[in-house]
N, C-alpha and C positions, 0 to 999 in steps of 0.2 A: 365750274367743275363738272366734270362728263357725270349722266344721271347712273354709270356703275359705281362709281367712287362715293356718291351722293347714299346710295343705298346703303355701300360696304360700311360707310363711317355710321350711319344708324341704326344698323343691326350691332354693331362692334356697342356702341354707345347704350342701346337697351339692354345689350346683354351682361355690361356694367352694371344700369341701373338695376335689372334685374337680380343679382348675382347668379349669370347662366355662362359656366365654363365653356365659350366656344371652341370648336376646334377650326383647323384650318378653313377657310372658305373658299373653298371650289366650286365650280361651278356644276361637278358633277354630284355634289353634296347634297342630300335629300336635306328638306328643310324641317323633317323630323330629327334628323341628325343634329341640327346645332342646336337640339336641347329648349328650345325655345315653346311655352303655350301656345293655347288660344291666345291668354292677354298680350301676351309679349309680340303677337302677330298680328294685337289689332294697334296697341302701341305702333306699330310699326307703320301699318299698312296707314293712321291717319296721319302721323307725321311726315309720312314720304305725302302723303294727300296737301298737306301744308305747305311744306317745301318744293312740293315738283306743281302743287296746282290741278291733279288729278287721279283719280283712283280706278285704273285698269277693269279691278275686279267689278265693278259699278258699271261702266260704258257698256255696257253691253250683256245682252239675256245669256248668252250662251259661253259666257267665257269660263270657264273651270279652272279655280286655284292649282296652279303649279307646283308638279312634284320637290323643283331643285331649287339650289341658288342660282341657277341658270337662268333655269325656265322664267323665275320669279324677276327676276336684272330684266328680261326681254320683253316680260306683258308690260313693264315701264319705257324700256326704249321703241316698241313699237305702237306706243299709244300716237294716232295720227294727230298731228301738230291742228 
C-alpha cells in the first residue's frame, strides 16, 4: 500500500479512536483543521514510526512540522530510502 493511503487510514483510524469529527482530507487541509491534538499527533506520528519504520520529524535537526495534510503525506514520502 503507497505510504499516502498508509497515513490516510491512520489518521482516519485515530480519529475513531479519538472521537475527532474529521472532515474531508485534502491535501490543502491545515492539520489544525482536522480537529486532532498534541496526543492525537503523537498517536500518529509513532504508529506511522512502526508501520513505515521511520520518523521524518527525528532525521534531521532542521526539519519543521508541516502545516498540511500535504506537507505532512511528503516529509514521509520523501524520507531517503
Amino acid at each position: 500500500m503507497p505510504v499516502r493511503l498508509r497515513i490516510i487510514a491512520a489518521i482516519k483510524q485515530i480519529a475513531d479512536e479519538q472521537k475527532v469529527k474529521l472532515p474531508p482530507l485534502t491535501d490543502e487541509l491545515t492539520l489544525h483543521e482536522t480537529g486532532f491534538d498534541s496526543l492525537a499527533f503523537a498517536i500518529l506520528v509513532a504508529r506511522l514510526e512502526d508501520d513505515l519504520g521511520v520518523d521524518p520529524f527525528t532525521l534531521s535537526e532542521d526539519v519543521t512540522f508541516p502545516n498540511t495534510i500535504g506537507d505532512f503525506i511528503r516529509a514521509y514520502e520523501n524520507v531517503p530510502a
